[in-house]
C-alpha positions as CSV (number, residue, x, y, z in Angstrom):
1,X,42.5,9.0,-24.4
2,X,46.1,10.7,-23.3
3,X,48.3,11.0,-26.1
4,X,50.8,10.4,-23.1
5,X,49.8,7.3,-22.6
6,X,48.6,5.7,-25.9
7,X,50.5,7.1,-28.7
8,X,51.0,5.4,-32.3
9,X,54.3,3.7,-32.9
10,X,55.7,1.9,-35.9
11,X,59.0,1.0,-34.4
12,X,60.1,-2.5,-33.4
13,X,60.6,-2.9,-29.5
14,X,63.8,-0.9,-29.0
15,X,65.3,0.6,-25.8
16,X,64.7,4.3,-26.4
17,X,66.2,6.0,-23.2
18,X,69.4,4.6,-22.0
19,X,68.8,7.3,-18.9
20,X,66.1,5.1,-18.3
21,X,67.5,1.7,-18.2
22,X,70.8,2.8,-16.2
23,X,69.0,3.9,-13.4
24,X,66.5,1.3,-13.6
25,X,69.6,-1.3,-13.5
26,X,71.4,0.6,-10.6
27,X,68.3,0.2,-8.4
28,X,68.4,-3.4,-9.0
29,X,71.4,-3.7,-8.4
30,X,71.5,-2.1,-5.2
31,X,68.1,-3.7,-3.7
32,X,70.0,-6.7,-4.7
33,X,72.9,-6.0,-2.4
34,X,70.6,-4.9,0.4
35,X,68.7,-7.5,0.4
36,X,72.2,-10.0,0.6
37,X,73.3,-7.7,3.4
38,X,70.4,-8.1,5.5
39,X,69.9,-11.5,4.8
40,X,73.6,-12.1,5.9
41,X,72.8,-10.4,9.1
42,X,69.8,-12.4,9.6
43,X,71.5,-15.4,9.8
44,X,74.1,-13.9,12.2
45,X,71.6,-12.1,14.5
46,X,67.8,-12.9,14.6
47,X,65.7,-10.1,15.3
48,X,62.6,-8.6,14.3
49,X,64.2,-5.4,12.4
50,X,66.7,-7.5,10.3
51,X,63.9,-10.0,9.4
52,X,61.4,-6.8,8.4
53,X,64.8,-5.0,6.4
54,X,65.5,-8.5,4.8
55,X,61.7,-8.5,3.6
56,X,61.5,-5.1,2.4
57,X,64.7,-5.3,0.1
58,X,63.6,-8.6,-1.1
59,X,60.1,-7.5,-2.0
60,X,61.7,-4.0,-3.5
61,X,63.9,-6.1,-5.7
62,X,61.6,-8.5,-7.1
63,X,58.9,-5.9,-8.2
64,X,62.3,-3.8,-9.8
65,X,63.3,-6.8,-11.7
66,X,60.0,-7.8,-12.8
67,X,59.9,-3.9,-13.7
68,X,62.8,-4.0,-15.3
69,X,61.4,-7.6,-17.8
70,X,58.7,-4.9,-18.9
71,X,61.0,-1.8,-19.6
72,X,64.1,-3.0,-21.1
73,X,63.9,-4.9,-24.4
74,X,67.4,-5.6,-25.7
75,X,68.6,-9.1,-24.9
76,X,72.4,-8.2,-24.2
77,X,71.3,-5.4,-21.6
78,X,68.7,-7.6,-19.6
79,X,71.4,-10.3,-20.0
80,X,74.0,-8.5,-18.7
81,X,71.9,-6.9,-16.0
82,X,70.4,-9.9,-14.8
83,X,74.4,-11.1,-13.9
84,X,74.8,-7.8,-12.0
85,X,71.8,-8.6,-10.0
86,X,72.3,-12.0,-9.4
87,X,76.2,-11.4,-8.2
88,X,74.7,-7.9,-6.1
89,X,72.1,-11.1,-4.5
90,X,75.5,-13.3,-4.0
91,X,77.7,-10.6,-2.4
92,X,77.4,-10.5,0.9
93,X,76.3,-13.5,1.2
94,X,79.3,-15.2,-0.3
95,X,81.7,-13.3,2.1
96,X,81.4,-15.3,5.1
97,X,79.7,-18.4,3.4
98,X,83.1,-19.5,1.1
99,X,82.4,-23.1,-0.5
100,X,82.1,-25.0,-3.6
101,X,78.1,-25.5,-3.3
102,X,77.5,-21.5,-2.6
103,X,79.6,-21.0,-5.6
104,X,77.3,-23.3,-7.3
105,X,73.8,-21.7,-6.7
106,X,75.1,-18.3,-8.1
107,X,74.8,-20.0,-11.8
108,X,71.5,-21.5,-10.7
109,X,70.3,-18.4,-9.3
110,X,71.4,-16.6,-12.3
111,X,68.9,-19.2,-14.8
112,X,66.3,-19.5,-12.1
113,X,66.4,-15.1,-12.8
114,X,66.8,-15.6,-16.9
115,X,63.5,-17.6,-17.1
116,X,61.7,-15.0,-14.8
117,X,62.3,-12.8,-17.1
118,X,61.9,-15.1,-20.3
119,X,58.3,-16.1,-19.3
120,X,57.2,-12.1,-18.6
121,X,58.2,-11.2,-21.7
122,X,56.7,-14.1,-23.8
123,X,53.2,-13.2,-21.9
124,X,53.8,-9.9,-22.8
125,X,54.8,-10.1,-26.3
126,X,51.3,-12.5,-26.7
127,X,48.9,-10.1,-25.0
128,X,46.9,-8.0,-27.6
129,X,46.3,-5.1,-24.8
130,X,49.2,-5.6,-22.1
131,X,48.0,-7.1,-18.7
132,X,50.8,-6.2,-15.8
133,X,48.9,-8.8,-13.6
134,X,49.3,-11.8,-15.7
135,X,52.6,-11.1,-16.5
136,X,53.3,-10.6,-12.8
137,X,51.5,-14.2,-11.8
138,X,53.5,-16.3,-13.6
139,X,57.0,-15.1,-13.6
140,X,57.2,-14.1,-9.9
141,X,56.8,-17.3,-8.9
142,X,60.4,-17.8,-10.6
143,X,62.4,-15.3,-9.3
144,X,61.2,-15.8,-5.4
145,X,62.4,-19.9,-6.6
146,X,65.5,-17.7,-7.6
147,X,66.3,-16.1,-4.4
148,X,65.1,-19.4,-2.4
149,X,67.5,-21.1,-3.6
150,X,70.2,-18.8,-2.9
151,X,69.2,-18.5,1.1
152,X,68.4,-22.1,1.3
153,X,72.1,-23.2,-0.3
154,X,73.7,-20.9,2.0
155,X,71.5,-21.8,5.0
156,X,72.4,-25.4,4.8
157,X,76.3,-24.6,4.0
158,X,77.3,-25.2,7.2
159,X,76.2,-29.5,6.9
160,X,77.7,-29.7,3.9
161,X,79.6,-33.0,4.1
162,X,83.0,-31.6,4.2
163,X,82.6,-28.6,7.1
164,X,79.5,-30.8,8.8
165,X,79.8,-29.1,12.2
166,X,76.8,-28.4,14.3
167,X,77.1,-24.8,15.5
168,X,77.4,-24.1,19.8
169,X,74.6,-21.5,19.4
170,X,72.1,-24.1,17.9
171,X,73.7,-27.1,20.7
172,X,73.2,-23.8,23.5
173,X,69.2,-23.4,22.6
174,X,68.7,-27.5,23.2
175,X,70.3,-28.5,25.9
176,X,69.5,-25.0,27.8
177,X,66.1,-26.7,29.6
178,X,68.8,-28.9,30.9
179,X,69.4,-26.1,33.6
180,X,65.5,-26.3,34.4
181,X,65.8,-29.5,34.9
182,X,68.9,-30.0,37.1
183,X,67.1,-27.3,39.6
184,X,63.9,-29.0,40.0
185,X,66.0,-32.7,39.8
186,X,68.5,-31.2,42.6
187,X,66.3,-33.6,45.3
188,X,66.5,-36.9,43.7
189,X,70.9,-36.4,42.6
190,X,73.5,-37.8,44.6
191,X,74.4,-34.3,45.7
192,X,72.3,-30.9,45.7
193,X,73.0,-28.3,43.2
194,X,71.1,-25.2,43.1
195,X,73.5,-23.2,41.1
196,X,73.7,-24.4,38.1
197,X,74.3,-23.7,34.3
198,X,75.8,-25.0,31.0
199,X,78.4,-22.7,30.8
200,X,80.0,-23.3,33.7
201,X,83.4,-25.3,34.3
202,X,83.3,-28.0,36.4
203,X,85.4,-25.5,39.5
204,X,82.9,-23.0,39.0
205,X,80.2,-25.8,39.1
206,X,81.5,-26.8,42.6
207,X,82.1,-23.6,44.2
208,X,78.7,-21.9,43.4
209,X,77.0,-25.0,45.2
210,X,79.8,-25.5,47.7
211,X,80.6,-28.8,46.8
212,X,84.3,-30.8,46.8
213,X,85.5,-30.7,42.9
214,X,85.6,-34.8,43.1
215,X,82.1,-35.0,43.8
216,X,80.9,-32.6,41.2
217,X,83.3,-34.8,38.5
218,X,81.8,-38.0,39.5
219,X,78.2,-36.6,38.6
220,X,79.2,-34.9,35.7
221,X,81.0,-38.9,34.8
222,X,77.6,-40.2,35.3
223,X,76.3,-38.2,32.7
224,X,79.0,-38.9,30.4
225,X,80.7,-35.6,30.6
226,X,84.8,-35.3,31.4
227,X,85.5,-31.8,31.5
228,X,89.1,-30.7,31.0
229,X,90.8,-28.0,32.9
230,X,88.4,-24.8,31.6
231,X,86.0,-26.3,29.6
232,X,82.7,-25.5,30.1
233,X,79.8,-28.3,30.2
234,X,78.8,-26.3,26.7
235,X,82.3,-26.8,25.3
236,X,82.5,-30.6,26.4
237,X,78.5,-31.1,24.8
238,X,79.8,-29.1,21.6
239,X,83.2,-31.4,21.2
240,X,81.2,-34.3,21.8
241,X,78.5,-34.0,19.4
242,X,80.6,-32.9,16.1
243,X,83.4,-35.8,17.4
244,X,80.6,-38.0,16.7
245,X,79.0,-36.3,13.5
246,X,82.8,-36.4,12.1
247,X,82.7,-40.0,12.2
248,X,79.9,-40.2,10.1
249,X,79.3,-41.8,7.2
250,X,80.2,-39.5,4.0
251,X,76.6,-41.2,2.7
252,X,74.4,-40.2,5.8
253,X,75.9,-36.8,5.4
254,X,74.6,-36.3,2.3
255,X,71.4,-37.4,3.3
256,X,71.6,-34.9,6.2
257,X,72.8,-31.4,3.8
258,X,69.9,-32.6,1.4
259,X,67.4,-32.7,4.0
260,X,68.4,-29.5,5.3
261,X,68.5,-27.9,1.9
262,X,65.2,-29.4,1.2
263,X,63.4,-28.3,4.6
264,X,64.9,-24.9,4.2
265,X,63.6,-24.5,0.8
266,X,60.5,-25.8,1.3
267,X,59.7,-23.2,4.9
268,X,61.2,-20.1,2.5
269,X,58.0,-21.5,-0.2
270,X,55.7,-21.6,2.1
271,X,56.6,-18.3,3.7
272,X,56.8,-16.4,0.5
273,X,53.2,-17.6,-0.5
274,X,50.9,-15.2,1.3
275,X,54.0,-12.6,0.1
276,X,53.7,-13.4,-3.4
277,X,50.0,-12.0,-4.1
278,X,50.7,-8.9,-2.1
279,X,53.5,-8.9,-4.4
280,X,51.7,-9.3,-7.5
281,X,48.9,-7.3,-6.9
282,X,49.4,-4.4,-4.8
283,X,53.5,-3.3,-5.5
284,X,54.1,-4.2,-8.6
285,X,50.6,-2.7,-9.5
286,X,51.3,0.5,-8.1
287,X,55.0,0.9,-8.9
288,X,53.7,0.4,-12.3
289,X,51.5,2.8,-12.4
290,X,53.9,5.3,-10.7
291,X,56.0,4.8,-13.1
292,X,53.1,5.5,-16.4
293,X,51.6,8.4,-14.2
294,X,55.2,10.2,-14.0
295,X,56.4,9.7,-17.2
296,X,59.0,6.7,-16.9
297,X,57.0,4.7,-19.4
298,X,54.2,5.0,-21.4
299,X,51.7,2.3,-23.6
300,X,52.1,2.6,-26.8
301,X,51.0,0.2,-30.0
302,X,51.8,-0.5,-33.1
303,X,50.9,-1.4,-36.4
304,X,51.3,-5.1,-37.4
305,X,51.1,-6.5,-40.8
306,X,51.4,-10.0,-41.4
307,X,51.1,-12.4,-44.9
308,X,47.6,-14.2,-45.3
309,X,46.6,-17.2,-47.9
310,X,43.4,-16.1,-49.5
311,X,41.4,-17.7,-52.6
């Protein structure tokens, strides 16, 4: 066999090469912040190359870190490494996402990461000849949970009880049919509109279809719309809808972020299944045997004496 590769060692698990584990804890740290970056993004702007460079920096940093529960052995380092990763995860994310419950799921996060690596290292330390895939299986699972619950706190920030306010963008995408509708319903209304569209004003409404302003108010009454001087029928929908999520009950808030959170956490799961197992057995495989084949790492045993009761 390759003295390269197995080689007998006395010594204790120790981190030889500080080189090593810098660089090692830079990449982290920077998949870490691309993947909060592009995940920030996402959320502002859905489209297919966001989603794809969210994805890719997500995947890159979870095979580092599980990497990085294999290669670095002192407790303080991984420790303090783990913090740097977890707050590189929270960065951008955190900018424009300000609020006690954010704040919150950075400590979580943090623990969720911890016992990742915790529960790769115990399967490694109890493996007689070290199996990567094992390790892998069980404490991936964990960190994917740790950056779930990250996106999913975040996600659901904006019904938290105290800045509850349903977004115009999300009130645009369901009452835009409403347009369809008006069009095709134009026959059986009071008066014809062929022109219409939710982000018009009620003046703009009335001269597109050449109709007198009073008619086009006393329709728009009829649906329970009164729009003031400018406001569109979007604005006057939007004011509407968080006037009367305001007035809520603090209680059916609650329920409301929960159910959120809870629905956003479980799609992320369900979406990061299929993931995982590409994960676990095709990157992590082959970054690990990049890094044995170039000469990052190398396996190694050692000698292990223990006391025994004998008659």
């Amino acid at each position: 066999m390759n003295n390269n590769l197995l080689t007998k060692n006395e010594a204790v698990e120790v981190d030889s090469s500080m080189p090593k584990i810098v660089s090692l804890a830079i990449l982290g740290i920077i998949t870490a912040c691309g993947a909060s970056y592009f995940i920030n993004i996402l959320f502002g702007e859905t489209s297919p190359s966001s989603f794809i460079l969210a994805a890719s920096f997500i995947i890159l940093f979870i095979v580092i870190f599980f990497l990085q529960s294999l290669f670095i052995k002192t407790t303080k380092i991984n420790l303090l490494v783990i913090l740097l990763e977890t707050l590189g995860l929270a960065s951008f994310l955190v900018f424009n996402n300000q609020s006690l419950v954010v704040f919150i799921a950075i400590p979580i996060t943090y623990f969720c990461l911890y016992r990742s690596l915790k529960k790769s290292k115990e399967v490694i330390n109890n493996q007689l000849k070290i199996k990567v895939s094992k390790a892998a299986r069980l404490s991936v699972p964990k960190t994917i949970t740790a950056i779930i619950i990250l996106i999913s706190v975040v996600y659901s920030q904006p019904f938290y009880p105290d800045n509850l306010v349903i977004s115009k963008s999300l009130i645009k995408r369901i009452i835009a049919p409403s347009e369809l509708i008006i069009k095709l319903a134009s026959n059986y209304l009071p008066i014809e509109i062929n022109n219409f569209s939710i982000e018009m004003t009620a003046s703009e409404l009335a001269k597109e279809n050449n109709l007198h302003p009073l008619l086009v108010n006393e329709l728009l009454k009829k649906m329970g719309l009164q729009l003031g001087a400018g406001e569109t029928i979007l604005d006057n929908v939007y004011n509407l809808i968080n006037e009367k999520v305001n007035n809520l009950d603090k209680k059916i808030k609650w329920i409301i972020f929960g159910s959120i959170l809870l629905l956003a956490f479980l799609t992320l799961k369900g979406l990061f299944l299929p993931i995982r197992w590409l994960i676990v057995y095709v990157f992590i495989y082959i970054f690990y045997e990049i890094s044995m084949a170039l000469g990052f790492s190398r396996l190694t045993y050692e000698k292990i004496s223990k006391e025994i009761i004998i008659l």
